[in-house]
C-alpha positions in Angstrom: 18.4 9.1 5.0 19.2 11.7 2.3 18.1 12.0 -0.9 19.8 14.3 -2.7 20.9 12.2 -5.8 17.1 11.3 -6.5 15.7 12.5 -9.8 13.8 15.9 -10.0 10.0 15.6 -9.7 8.0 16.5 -12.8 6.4 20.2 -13.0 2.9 18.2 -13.0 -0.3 19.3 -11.6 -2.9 17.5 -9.7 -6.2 17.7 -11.2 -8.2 19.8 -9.0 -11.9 19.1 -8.2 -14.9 22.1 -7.0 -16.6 20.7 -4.3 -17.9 24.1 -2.8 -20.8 25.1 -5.2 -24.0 25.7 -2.9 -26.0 23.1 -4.9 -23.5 20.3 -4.9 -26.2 17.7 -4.1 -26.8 14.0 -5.2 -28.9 14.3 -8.9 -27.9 17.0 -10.4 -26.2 18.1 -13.2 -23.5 20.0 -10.7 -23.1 16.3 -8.9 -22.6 14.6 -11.9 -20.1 16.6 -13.1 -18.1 16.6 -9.7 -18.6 12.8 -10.3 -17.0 12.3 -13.1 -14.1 14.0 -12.2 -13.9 12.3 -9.2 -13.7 9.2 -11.3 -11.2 9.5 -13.8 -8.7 11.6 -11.0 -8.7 8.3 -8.6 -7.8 6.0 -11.7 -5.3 8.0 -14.0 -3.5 9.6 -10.7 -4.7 8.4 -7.2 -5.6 11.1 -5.9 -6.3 14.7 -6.7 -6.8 18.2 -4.9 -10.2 19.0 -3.7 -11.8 23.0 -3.4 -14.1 22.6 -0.4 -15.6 25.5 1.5 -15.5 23.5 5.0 -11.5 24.6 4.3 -11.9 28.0 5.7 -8.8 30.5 6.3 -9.5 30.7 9.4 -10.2 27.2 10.5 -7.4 26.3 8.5 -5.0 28.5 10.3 -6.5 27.7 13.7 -5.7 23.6 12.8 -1.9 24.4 12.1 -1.8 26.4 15.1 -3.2 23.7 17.3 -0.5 21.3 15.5 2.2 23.5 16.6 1.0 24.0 20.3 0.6 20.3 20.8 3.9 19.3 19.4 5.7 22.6 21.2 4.6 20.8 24.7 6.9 19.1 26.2 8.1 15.3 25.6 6.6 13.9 29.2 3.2 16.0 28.2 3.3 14.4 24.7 4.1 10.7 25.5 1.5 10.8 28.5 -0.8 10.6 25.1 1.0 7.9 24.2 -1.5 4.8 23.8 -1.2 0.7 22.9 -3.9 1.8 19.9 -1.2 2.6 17.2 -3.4 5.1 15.6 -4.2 7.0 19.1 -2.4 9.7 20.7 1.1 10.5 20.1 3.9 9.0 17.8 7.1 10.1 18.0 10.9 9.6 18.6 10.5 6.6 16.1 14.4 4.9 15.2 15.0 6.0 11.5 12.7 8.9 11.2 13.8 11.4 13.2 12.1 14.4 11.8 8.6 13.0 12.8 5.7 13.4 15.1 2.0 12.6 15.0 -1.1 13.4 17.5 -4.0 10.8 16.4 -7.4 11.0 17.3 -9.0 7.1 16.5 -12.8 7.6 16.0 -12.6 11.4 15.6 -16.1 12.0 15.5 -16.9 10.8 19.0 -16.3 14.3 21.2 -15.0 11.8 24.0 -12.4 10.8 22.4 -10.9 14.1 21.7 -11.3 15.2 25.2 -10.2 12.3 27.0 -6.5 13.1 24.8 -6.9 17.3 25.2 -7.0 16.3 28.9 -4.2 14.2 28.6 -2.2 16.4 27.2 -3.1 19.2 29.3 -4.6 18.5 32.4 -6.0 21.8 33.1 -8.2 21.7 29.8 -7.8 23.2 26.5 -11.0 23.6 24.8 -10.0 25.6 22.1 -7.9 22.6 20.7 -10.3 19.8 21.3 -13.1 22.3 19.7 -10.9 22.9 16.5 -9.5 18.9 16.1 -13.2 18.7 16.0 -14.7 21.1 13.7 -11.7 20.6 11.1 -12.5 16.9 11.7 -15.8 17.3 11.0 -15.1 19.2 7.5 -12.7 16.6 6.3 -15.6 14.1 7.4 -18.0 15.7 4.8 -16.0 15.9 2.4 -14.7 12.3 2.5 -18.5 11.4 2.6 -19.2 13.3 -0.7 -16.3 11.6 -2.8 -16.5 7.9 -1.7 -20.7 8.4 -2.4 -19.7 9.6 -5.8 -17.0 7.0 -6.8 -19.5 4.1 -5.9 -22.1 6.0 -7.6 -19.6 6.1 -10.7 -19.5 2.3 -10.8 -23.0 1.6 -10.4 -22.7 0.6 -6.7 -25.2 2.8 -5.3 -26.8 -0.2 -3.4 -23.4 -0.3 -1.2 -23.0 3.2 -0.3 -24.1 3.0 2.6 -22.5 -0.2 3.9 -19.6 1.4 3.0 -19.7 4.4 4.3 -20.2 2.6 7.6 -17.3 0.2 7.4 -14.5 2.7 8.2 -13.3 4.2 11.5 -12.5 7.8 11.1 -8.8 8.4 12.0 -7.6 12.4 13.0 -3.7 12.6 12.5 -1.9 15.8 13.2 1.6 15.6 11.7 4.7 17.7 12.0 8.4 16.9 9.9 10.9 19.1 11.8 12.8 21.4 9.5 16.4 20.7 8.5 19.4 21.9 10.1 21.8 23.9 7.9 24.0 21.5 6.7 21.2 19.4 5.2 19.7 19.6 1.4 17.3 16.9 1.8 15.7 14.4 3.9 12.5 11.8 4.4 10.1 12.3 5.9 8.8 9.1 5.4 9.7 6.3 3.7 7.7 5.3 -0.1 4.1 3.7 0.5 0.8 3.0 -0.5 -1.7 3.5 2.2 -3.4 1.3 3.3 -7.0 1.9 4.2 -10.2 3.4 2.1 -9.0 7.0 1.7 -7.2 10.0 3.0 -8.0 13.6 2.8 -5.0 15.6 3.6 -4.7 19.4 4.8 -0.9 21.2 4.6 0.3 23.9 5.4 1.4 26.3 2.9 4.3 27.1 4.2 6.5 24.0 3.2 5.6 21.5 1.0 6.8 17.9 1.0 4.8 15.3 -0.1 5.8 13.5 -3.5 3.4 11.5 -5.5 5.0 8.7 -8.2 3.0 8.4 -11.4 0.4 5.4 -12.1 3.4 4.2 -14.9 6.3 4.4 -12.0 8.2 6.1 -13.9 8.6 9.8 -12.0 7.8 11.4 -8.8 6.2 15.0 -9.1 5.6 17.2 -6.1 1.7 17.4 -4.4 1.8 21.0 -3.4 -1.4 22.8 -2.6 -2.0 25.0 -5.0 -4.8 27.1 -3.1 -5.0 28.2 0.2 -8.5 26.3 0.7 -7.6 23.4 -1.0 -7.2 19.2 0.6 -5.1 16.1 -0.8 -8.0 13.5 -1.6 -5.8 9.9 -2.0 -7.1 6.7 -2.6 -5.5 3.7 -0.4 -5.3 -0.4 -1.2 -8.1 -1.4 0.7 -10.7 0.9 -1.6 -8.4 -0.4 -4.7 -9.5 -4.0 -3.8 -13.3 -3.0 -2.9 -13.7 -1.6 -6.4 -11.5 -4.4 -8.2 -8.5 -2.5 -9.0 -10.1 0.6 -11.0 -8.6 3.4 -8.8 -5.0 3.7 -8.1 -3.3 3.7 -4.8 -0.4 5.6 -5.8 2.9 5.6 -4.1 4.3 9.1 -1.9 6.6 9.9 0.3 7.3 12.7 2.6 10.8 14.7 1.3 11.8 17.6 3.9 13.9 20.8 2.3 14.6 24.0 4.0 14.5 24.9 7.6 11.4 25.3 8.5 8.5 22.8 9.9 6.2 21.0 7.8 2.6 20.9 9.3 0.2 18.1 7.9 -3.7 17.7 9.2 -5.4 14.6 8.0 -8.1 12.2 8.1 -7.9 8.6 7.4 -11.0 6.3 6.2 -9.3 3.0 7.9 -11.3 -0.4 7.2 -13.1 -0.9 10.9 -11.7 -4.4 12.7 -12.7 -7.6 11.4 -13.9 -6.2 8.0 -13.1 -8.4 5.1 -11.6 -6.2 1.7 -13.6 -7.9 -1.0 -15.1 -6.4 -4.3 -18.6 -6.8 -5.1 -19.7 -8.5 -7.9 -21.3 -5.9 -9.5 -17.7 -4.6 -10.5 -16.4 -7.7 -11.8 -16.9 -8.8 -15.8 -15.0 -10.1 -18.3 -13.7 -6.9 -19.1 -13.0 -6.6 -15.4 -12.1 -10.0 -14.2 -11.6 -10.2 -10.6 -8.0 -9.0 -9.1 -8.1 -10.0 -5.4 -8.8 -12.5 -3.0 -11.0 -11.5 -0.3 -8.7 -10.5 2.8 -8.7 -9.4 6.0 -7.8 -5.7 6.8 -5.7 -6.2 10.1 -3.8 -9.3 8.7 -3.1 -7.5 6.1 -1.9 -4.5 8.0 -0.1 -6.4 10.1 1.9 -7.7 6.9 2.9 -4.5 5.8 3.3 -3.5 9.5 6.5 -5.7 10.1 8.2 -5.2 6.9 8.0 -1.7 5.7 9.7 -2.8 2.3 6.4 -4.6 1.7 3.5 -1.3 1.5 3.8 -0.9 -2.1 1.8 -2.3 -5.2 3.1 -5.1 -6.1 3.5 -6.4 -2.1 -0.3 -6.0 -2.2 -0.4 -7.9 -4.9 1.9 -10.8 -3.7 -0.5 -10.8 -0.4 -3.8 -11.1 -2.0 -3.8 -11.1 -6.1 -5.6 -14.1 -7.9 
């Protein structure tokens, strides 16, 4: 599907956060001020670029060069990764989005996981993948720990930040959008959404960019380009909007290819674990804050945005568990 008759995207910036001062650490000033930020990023936008020194050059460029091996191998090698889990091991050659193809790695943080796939993939071993899925994992896993510790911190939640911290599964995507033949201005990606879970922490490559974010008001789209070499996508999802009550913003994006050449994408995805009921505490809810949402169910509500992709915005959320 083209889009070349869409509006232009604003020239707006992110706000971008410093998360790689030494003495970043829980009660101090440093913290606090990180905190804030945080904050008032995930409620005015949804999201907001993050400077984090686990982002190295170097283990940066060794996570888009691992993306491009995997997805150079050939089709049989990448579908014998192919598994019933939806969110491990290869995605592709998907009716309608063409340009697309994604390696997940479900639980990241357990080292058998990642090696049962490597091996998949290539029988023989490959070591220097499964070790660099894992260290990049393991940045984007600190960093993820530092802001959702912070935003529950910011609303007086510190008694749940350890529950939740423990109620996600962390998800490893690597993500490729092929580049565009010659006779092509535009295309998606993919299609408009929220997502769906806690958080994502996303990692491009600066090569192309691609991702489009809309504005909290709706009313434009503006272009989520890295705007440093070391930087990461932080993005809030509709599961962490209903755990605090509404008060961040899941905002809408889409994936727009230009140009010729392929988009990279390295990500990690805080996904509620099964069975775990969305629900906001009562801590966050007053009568300046009166409660948005009915408890729900993650996978049922997955599932209902699964079969109709026309329903993973706002205001489907809304229709599926609003009060």
């Amino acid at each position: 599907m083209t889009i070349s008759s869409k509006p232009q995207c604003l020239p707006l910036s992110l706000p971008v956060i410093d998360f790689s001062a030494p003495n970043l650490k829980p009660e101090t000033l440093e913290w606090d001020s990180v905190r804030t930020q945080v904050r008032k990023a995930l409620e005015d936008f949804g999201c907001f670029e993050a400077l984090f020194d686990g982002g190295s050059v170097e283990l940066r460029k060794n996570v888009f060069e691992a993306s491009q091996e995997v997805f150079d191998l050939p089709l049989e090698s990448k579908m014998s990764a192919k598994s019933e889990n939806r969110n491990n091991g290869y995605s592709g050659q998907v009716p309608g989005m063409p340009l697309f193809e994604g390696m997940g790695f479900d639980d990241v943080d357990n080292p058998e996981v990642v090696n049962y796939l490597t091996h998949k993939l290539w029988p023989q071993g490959n070591s220097t993948f499964s070790n660099t899925v894992q260290s990049f994992a393991d940045k984007l896993i600190e960093l993820n720990v530092k802001v959702r510790t912070m935003l529950m911190e910011s609303f007086g939640l510190e008694k749940y930040v350890e529950e939740h911290l423990n109620s996600a599964k962390n998800r490893f995507h690597l993500f490729k959008y092929k580049g565009l033949d010659d006779d092509t201005e535009e295309n998606v990606g993919i299609d408009s959404h929220i997502d769906r879970h806690f958080l994502t922490i996303l990692c491009q490559n600066d090569v192309v960019d691609g991702l489009e974010v809309k504005t909290k008001d709706g009313e434009e789209w503006f272009k989520a380009k890295p705007s440093q070499d070391s930087s990461f996508l932080v993005m809030a999802g509709a599961s962490l909007h209903v755990s605090l009550n509404g008060r961040v913003h899941p905002p809408l994006h889409h994936v727009v290819i230009t140009g010729k050449k392929d988009r990279y994408v390295a990500g990690l995805f805080l996904r509620p674990k099964e069975g775990l009921i969305i629900n906001a505490p009562e801590e966050i809810v007053d009568d300046e804050h009166p409660r948005l949402y009915k408890p729900f169910n993650f996978e049922a509500y997955f599932k209902f945005t699964y079969i109709d992709t026309n329903k993973r915005d706002l205001s489907a959320l809304k229709a599926y568990c609003a009060l």
